[in-house]
Every structure is written in structure tokens, then in C-alpha cells.
C-alpha positions in Angstrom: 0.4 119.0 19.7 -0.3 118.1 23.4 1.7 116.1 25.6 -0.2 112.7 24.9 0.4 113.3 21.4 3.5 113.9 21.7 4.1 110.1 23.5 2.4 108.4 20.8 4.5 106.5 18.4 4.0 104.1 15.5 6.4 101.8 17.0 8.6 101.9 20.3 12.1 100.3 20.7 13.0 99.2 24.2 16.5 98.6 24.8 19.1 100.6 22.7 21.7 97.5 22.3 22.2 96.4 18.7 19.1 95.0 18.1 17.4 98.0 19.1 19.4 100.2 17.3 18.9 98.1 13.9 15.0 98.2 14.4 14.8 101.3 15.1 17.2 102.5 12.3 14.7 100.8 9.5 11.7 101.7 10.9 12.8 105.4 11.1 13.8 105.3 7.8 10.5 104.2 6.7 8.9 107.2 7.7 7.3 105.6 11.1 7.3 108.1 14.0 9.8 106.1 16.6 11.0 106.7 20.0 13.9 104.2 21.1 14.2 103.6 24.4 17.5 102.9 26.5 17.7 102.5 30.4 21.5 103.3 30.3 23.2 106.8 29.4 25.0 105.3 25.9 23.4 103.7 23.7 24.9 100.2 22.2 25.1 97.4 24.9 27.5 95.0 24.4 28.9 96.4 21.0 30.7 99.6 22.8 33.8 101.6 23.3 34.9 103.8 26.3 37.7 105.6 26.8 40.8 106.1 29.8 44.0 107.7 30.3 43.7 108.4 26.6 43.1 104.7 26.3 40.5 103.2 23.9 38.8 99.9 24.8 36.0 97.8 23.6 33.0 97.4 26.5 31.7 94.1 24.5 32.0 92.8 21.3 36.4 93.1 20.4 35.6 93.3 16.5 32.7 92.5 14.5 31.0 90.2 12.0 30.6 90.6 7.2 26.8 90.9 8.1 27.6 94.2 9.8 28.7 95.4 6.7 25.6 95.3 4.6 23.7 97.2 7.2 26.3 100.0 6.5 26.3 99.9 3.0 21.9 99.4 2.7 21.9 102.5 5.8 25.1 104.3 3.6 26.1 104.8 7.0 29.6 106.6 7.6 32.2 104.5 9.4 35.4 103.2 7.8 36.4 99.5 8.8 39.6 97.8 8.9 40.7 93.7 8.8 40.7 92.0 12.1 43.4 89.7 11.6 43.0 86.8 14.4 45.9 84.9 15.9 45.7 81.5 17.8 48.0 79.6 20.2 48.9 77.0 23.1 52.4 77.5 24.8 54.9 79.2 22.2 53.0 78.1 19.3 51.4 80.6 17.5 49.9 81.4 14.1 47.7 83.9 11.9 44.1 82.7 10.8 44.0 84.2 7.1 40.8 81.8 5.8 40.4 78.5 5.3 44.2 77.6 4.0 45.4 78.1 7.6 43.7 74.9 8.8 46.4 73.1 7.5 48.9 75.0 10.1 46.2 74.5 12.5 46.4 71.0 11.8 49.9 70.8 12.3 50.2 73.0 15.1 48.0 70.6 17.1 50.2 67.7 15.8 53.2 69.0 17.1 51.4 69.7 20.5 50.2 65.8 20.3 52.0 63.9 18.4 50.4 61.0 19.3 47.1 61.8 18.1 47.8 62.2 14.3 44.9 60.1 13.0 42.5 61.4 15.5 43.3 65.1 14.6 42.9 64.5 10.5 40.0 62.7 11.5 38.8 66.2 13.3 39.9 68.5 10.6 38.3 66.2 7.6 34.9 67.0 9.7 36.1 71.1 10.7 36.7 71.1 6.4 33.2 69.8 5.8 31.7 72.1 8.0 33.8 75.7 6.5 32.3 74.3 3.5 29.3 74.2 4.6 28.9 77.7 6.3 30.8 78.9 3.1 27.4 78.3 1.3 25.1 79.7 4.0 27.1 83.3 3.8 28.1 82.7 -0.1 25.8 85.5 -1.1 25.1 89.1 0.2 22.6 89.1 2.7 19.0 89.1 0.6 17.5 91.0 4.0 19.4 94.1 2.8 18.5 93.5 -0.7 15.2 95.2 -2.7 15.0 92.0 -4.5 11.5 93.5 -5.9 14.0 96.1 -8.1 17.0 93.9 -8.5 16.0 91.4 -10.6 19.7 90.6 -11.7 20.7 89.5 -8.2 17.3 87.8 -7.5 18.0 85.8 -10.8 21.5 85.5 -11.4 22.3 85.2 -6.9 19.1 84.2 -4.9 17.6 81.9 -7.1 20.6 79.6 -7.9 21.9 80.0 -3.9 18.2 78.9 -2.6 19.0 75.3 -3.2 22.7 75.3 -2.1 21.3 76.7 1.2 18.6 73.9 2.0 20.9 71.3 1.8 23.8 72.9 3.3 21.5 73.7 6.5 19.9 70.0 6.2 23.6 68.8 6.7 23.8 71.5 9.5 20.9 70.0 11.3 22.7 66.8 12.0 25.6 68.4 13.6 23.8 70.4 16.5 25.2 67.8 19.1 27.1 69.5 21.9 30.7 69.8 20.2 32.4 68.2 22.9 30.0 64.9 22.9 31.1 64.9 18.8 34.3 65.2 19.9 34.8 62.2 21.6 33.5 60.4 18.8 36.5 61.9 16.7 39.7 61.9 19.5 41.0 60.1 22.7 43.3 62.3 24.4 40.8 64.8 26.6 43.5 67.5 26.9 43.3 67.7 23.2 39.5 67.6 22.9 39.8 70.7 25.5 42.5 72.2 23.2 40.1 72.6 20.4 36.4 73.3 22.7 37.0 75.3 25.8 37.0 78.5 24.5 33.4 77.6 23.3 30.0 78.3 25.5 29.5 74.7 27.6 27.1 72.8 25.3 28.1 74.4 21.9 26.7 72.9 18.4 29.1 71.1 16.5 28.1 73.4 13.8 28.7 76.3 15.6 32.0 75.8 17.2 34.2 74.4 14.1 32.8 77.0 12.0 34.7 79.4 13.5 38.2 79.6 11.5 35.6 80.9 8.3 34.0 83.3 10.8 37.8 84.4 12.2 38.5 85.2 8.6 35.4 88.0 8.4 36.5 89.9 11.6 36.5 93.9 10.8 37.3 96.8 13.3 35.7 99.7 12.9 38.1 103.0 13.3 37.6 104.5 16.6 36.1 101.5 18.3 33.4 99.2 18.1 31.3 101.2 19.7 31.7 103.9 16.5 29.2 101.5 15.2 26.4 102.5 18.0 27.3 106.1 17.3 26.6 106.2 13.5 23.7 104.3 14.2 22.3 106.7 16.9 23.4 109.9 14.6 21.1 108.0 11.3 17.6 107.6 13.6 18.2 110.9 14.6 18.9 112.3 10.8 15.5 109.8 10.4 13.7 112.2 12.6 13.5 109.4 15.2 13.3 110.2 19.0 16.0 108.5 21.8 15.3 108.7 25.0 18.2 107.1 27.4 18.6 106.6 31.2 15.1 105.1 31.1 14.1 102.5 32.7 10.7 100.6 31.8 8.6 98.9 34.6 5.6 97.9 33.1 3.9 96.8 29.8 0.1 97.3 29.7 -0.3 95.0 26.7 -4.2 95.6 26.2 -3.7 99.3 26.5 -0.6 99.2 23.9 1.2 101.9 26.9 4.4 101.1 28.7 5.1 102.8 32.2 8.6 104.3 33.2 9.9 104.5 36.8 9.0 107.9 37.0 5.2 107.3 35.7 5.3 108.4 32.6 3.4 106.2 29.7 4.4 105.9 26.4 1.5 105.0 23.8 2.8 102.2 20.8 1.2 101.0 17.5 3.8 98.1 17.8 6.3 97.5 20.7 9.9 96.5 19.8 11.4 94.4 22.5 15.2 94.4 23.0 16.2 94.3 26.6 15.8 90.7 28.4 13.0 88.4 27.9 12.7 87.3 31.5 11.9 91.1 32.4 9.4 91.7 29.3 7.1 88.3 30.9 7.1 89.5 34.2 6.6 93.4 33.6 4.1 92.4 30.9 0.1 93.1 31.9 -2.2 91.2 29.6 -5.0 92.9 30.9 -8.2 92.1 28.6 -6.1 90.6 25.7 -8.2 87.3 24.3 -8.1 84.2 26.3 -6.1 82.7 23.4 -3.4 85.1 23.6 -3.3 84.9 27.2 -2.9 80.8 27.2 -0.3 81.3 24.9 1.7 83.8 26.6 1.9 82.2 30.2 3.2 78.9 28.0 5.9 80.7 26.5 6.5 82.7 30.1 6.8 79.0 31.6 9.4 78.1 29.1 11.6 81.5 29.7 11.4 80.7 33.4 13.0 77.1 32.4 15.5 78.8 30.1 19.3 79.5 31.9 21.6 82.1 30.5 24.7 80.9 29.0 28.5 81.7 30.4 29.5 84.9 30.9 32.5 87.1 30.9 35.6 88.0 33.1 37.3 90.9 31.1 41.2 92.3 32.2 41.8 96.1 30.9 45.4 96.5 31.4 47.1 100.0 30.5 50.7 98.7 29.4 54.1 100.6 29.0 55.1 99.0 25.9 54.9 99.9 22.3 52.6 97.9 20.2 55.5 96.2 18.2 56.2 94.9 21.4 53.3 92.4 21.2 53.2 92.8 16.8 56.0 90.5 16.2 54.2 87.6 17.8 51.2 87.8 17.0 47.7 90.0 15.6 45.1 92.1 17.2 43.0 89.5 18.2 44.6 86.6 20.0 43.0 83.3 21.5 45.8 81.7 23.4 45.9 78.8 25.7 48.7 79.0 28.0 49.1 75.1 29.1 48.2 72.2 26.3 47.1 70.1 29.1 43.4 71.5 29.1 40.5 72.1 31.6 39.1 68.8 31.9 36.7 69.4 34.8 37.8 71.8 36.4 35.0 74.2 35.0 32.6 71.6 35.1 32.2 69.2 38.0 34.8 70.5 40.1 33.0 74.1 39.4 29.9 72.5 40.2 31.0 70.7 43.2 32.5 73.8 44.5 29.5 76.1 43.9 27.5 73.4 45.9 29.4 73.2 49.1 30.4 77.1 49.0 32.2 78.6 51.9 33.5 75.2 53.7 37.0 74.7 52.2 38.6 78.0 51.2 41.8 76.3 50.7 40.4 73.8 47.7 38.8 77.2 46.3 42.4 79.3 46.2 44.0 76.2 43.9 40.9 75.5 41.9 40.9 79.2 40.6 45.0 78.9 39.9 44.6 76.1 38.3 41.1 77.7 36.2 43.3 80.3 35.3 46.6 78.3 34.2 45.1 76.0 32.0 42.6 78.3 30.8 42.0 79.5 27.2 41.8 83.7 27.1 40.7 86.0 24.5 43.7 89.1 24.0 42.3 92.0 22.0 44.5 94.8 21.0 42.6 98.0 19.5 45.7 100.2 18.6 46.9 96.9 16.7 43.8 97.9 14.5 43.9 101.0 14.8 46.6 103.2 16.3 45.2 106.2 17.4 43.6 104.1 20.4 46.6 104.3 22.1 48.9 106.9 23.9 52.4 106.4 21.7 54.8 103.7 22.6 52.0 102.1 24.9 49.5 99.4 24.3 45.7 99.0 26.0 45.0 95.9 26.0 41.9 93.7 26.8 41.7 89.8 28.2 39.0 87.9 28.3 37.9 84.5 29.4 34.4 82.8 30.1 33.2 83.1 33.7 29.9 81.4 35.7 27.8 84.4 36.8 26.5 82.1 39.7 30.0 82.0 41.3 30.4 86.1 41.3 27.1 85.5 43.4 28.8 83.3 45.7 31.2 85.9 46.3 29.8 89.1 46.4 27.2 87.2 49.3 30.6 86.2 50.9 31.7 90.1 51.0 34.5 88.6 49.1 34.0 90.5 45.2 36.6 92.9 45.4 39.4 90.7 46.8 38.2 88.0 44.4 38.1 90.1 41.6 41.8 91.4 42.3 43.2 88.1 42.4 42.0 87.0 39.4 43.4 90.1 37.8 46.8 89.6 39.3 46.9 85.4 38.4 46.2 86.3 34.4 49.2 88.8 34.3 51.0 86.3 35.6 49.9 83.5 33.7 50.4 85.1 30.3 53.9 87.0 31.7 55.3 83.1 32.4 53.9 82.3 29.2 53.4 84.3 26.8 54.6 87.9 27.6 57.5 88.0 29.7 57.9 91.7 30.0 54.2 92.2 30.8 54.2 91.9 34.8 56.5 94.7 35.1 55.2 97.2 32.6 51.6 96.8 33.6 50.8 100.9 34.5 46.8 100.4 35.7 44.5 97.6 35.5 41.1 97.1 36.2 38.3 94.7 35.1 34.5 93.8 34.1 33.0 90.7 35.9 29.6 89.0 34.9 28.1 90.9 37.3 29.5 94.4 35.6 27.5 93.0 32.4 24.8 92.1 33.9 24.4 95.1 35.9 25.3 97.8 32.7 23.5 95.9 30.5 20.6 94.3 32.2 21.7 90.9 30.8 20.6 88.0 33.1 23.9 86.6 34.3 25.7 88.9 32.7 25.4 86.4 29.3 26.8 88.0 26.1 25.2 85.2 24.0 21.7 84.8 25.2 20.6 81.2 26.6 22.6 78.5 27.7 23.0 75.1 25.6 22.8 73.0 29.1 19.3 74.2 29.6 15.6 73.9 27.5 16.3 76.7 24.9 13.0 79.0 25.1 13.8 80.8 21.6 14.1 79.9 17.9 17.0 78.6 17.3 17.0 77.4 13.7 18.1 78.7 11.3 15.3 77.9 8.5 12.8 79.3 11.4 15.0 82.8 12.2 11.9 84.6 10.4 9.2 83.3 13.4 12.5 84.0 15.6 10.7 88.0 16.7 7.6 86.9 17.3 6.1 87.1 20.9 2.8 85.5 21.6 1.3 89.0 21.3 0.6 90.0 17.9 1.8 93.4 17.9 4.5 93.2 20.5 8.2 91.7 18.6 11.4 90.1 20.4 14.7 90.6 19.2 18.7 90.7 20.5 20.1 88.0 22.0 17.7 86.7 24.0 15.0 86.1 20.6 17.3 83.5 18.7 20.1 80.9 20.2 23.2 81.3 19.5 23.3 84.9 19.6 25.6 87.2 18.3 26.2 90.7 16.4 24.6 88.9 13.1 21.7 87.8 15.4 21.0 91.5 16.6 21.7 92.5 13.5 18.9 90.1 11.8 16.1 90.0 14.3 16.1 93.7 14.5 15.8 94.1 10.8 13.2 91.2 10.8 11.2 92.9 13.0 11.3 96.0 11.6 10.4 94.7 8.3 7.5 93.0 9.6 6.1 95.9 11.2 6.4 98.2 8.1 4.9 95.4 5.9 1.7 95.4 8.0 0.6 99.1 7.6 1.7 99.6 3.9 
């Protein structure tokens, strides 16, 4: 075989994130001659583990989704997985999420926060109720995309075909609750410190659907042993077994669409039946050469690049590491490995919002009004604590605890400071205010036990992971989404305006998500192994 032969494939994967990984996975195992391709050194994106000073943290995702789990078990793929139990609390209230049954101590923790609000918050949990119920039909069979439902008649009988109709009208009640959850919000409650109690550790703009679905979702956390990233490893370690090639720490720079060939930095071209995209969309429609593709495809194709060019990714991340010199009991007795904690009930307001805004606008001219809106940002904020050797206790050295805080961050204003030669200073102080935020509040000991820290900004994700703005969720819900993003459409959700060329990852269906990687990728693959049978 000859060189060119050797760099023709039946179908290539760009980007080696979950998505990529999932497509290339199926498509492997279906016999087609792959070659995945990944501009970083690991493969996995944001679902990824690294370790340090014999310290195990999760790079992205802090524990993942049920859907995960019938990849595993169609792939038979060789990764144990353990319960993410998730905690929440404001102040020095705090309790365990086991299901749906804890919305009652939801209920009354919030109560007890505002006790004036009674009415308002039964009115909110009446419509958070409906909603669990509601999402508890959508998931209330196993996945039929990991099913042969061809050879298993008794599931497509006694499962699918009773489910079908359950699922049309729970998504037709979804449908009317896509409002921005706030905006439904203040339908439901008066007090705005509440509202922010219950929405700001949401993307701005969230459906209504979306955000009070969660305390189901909470309930179907699992931790794979080792790490998240364990799952990108097994994954790797099954295309290989497929006979499928990798190639990482490749970057591609250009797409000649007519010629089905894609160019790396160094020159070298890569010949595709069908192209798998799963990097960002804004790079595939401006590395993407048409060339003499029909005038139909064409049309089409600088429509859809209009609308990416309109689209805006959503928030980002600001993620702590801290290296601790206490035992995990230490943090055990108060609550579980995955924490969302509000230190102050008295909420955001606009602080993130028009004051954010405001700030962003006039950048540079009052430094004074920028050192208290960031103390303020960060006291009132809502963070996301995740403790790996809570779930798993060999990702710790013994009688110390890793732990990882996170909170949503604007890309644009890690811009504003890396152009002011500020990033490192500003990065530092922000690490410093949240250990002592959460010592005043909800760690006393921590300040003084803290043995290393360091942290990811947006910039750090956008940079590893070639996500625009460093977004972990794909597009923002404050902008013209560009993408697919109903449900009862997810199926047209991988398709670019170039027949063989397919989308998928976050960027290919809003909101986005390890279920979303999970599903496009599969989609896609499907599709593509459908069309040569």
C-alpha cells in the first residue's frame, strides 16, 4: 500500500472530544477504515482527568450523565462507575439530593432562608414537580439509539411502542416552557434574591425546562473510577481494538470540500468518504473550501455560515484546584462529592449582568469600582465543589483532599485583562477571594490548610480545547442559536449543509452536554454506516 492509500479513510473524525470519540467508536466497529483526529496530545476534551502531587482532578466534566452508561454497556466497554451523590446549600444549610423526594427538603430549605415567600416558593416547586415529571418520561426508557430494535422485538413492543406516545406529549408540554428561566421566574416569586437563589448557577438565558429539571438529572450523576477522563481512555483503547487509527497533536487548517481532502499544518492531506466534524463550528465555515460543490450547496452553506457568525458562545468557566491538608472526612460530615453552595442568600442580582456589562464597556477607567465588583461577584456567587477521592479514594494522597471549585465566568472579561497585562494578577486574586469566601463560610479550616493551588480560566479552555470563549456548553441562550435545538429535531441536529460532511459535540445541538456528545456522535455515525450498507 502506498502512502496515498494509506491516507484514505471511509470516514474521518476531527476533534477527539466526546463526540469524536463516540463516532469514531461506532463507526470502527462497523468495520469502516477510520482515522480520528485530535489537535491536542490526550484525547477527551472537556470530559478528562490529569494528575499532580499524586492528586487526581477532573479537566471538565466533575461526574457524568445515565446516557453514558448505555454506550458502555452496547460498546461492553471496561470501566467500573460509582453514585455521584450531589449536595446543595446557601449559608449553613445544606442537604443531599437523593431523587425527586428531596424536593420537599429543598422546599423547606428555601422556606427557612425566606420565610416570607412561602406561597411564592410552593408555587415554584408545584411547576419544578411538573417538570421532574415530565423529564421522567423523556428518559423513562433505555436509550432506543443503543438498542437493535430490528432483533429485539420484546423491547420494541413491550418499551418503545408504549413510551412513543408518553414522549410526544411530554416534549409538547416541554415546548411551552423554553422561556428563559429567570423571565418564568418572575412570573412565579417577588423577592429577586430568591429568584437568584434558585437560577444563577444556570447559563444566562437558560430554558425553564432545562434549569428545574435538574434535581432528576442530580439524581443520575456517576463517577467513573480513576477519573472522568477513564472514560476517554476506554474509549481510545476500543477504536484502537476496532483497528481504527488516532492521530493527535494535529491540527487541521483546511477543508477542501469538493476534493473530500483536509490539509494539516504541516501539509499533509487526508482523503474522506465522509468527514466527521467535532471541533468548533466557527473554525469548520471558515477553514471550509467549497471549491466546485453545486451552486445549491454553496447558497446553503454561506446561509448557515451567516448564522454561526451571529451565534455567541455561552458562559464559561473559572475552575480553583486546591491541594488541601485535610482528610476527606473533614469535608464528609457536611456534605457529598459534589457540592453546589451559595455562600450569601442575598443573590447576584446584576452584578453579572448590567453591572458586568457596564463594566466591560468602560474598561480600564475606574479600577477601584472593578476591585469591589469582583468581591462582591465572588461573595454572593453560587460555586460548584467537586471532590474526586469523596468518590473514589485512591485520587487522593492519604489524610488529604484535592479538591475542585468552579463557578461561571465571561470569556470577554479574561480578554479585558490579559490586553491590560493584568491575567496573572487577576487570576490570583480570584483564587485567593474564593478560599476565603468558602473559609468564612463554609470551611473554616480551609485558608490555613490550603498546600498548592492553581486554576483554569476561560481562556485555559478555550485555548486546550479550541472552544470559542472557552464555552463548555456550546452557544449562548442571549444570542440567535445557529444549531438544532429541539429535541424532536436532534436527528437533523448532525447535518451540515454538505451532504457528506456531519456536525456533532457541543457546538451541533443547544444545550449541550455529555448526553449531547454522546447522541450526535452516535447519530452521525449511524447515519454514515446506514448509507453504504
Amino acid at each position: 500500500m502506498n502512502n496515498a492509500d494509506q491516507k484514505r479513510f471511509d470516514a474521518i473524525i476531527v476533534g477527539g472530544g466526546l463526540a469524536g470519540l463516540t463516532s469514531a467508536v461506532f463507526l470502527s466497529q462497523a468495520g469502516k477504515k477510520i482515522l480520528l483526529i485530535e489537535k491536542n496530545a490526550e484525547f477527551g476534551g472537556l470530559v478528562n482527568s490529569f494528575e499532580r502531587d499524586g492528586f487526581v482532578f477532573d479537566a471538565g466534566a466533575r461526574a457524568i450523565l445515565g446516557v453514558v452508561l448505555a454506550m458502555l454497556k452496547d460498546l461492553k466497554l471496561d470501566i467500573e462507575v460509582v453514585s455521584s451523590k450531589v449536595s446543595l446549600g446557601v449559608e449553613d444549610k445544606i442537604i443531599g439530593i437523593e431523587g425527586p423526594n428531596s424536593v420537599g427538603e429543598y422546599r423547606d430549605l428555601l422556606v427557612s432562608l425566606y420565610p416570607d415567600s412561602v406561597e411564592d416558593i410552593d408555587k415554584f416547586i408545584e411547576v419544578m414537580i411538573r417538570i421532574m415529571k415530565l423529564i421522567d418520561i423523556i428518559y423513562g426508557i433505555d436509550n432506543p439509539l443503543f438498542k437493535d430494535i430490528k432483533k429485539d422485538k420484546a423491547y420494541f413492543l413491550k418499551e418503545l411502542l408504549p413510551w412513543l406516545p408518553k414522549f410526544m406529549f411530554a416534549m409538547s408540554r416541554i415546548e411551552r416552557l423554553s422561556t428563559p428561566c429567570e423571565e418564568d421566574l418572575k412570573e412565579l416569586i417577588k423577592d429577586p434574591s430568591l429568584i437568584d437563589i434558585i437560577s444563577q448557577h444556570f447559563f444566562k438565558g437558560t430554558p425553564t425546562f432545562f434549569a428545574l429539571s435538574y434535581f432528576t438529572l442530580y439524581s443520575s450523576y456517576v463517577y467513573p473510577k480513576g477519573g472522568t477522563g477513564k472514560l476517554a481512555e476506554v474509549l481510545v483503547e476500543k477504536i484502537q481494538a476496532f483497528n481504527g487509527d488516532i492521530l493527535p497533536n494535529t491540527v487541521i487548517k483546511k477543508i477542501h470540500a469538493d476534493q473530500q481532502v483536509i490539509v494539516d499544518e504541516n501539509n499533509n492531506e487526508y482523503h474522506y468518504e465522509d468527514l466527521v466534524w467535532a471541533a468548533d463550528l466557527k473554525t469548520f465555515y471558515t477553514i471550509t473550501d467549497l471549491g466546485n460543490l453545486a451552486p445549491k450547496i454553496r447558497e446553503k452553506f454561506e446561509t448557515t455560515k451567516a448564522l454561526m457568525a451571529k451565534g455567541r458562545p455561552s458562559e464559561s468557566v473559572f475552575s480553583l484546584y486546591l491541594e488541601v491538608d485535610l482528610p476527606v472526612s473533614y469535608f464528609k460530615k457536611s456534605f457529598n462529592g459534589h457540592l453546589f453552595y451559595t455562600p450569601s442568600r442575598k443573590g447576584l442580582g446584576n452584578i453579572n449582568k448590567s453591572e458586568l456589562k457596564g463594566m466591560l464597556e468602560k474598561w480600564g477607567e475606574t479600577d477601584k469600582e472593578e476591585v469591589l465588583w469582583l468581591d462582591r461577584f465572588l461573595e454572593y456567587n453560587t460555586y460548584e465543589i467537586a471532590i474526586p477521592a469523596m468518590r473514589d479514594s485512591n485520587l487522593a494522597p492519604e489524610g488529604k483532599t484535592g479538591l475542585i471549585v468552579s463557578l461561571l465566568m465571561e470569556a470577554e472579561l479574561f480578554y479585558k485583562v490579559e490586553e491590560s497585562g493584568l491575567y496573572e494578577e487577576f487570576r490570583r486574586e480570584i483564587e485567593n477571594k474564593i478560599i476565603s469566601v468558602l473559609s468564612e463560610s463554609l470551611c473554616p479550616e480551609l485558608k490555613d490548610k490550603v498546600e498548592k493551588q492553581f486554576s483554569f480560566t476561560p481562556l485555559s479552555v478555550e485555548n486546550r480545547v479550541g472552544s470559542m470563549g472557552g464555552a463548555i456548553v456550546g452557544w449562548s441562550f442571549e444570542a440567535p442559536i445557529p444549531v438544532v435545538y429541539k429535541m424532536q429535531q436532534v436527528n437533523k441536529s448532525v447535518l451540515t449543509p454538505i451532504p457528506n460532511i456531519y456536525q456533532v459535540g457541543q457546538w451541533a445541538y443547544n444545550p449541550a452536554g455529555t448526553p449531547t456528545c454522546i447522541i450526535t456522535g452516535k447519530l452521525a455515525a449511524d447515519r454514515i454506516i446506514k448509507k453504504h450498507k
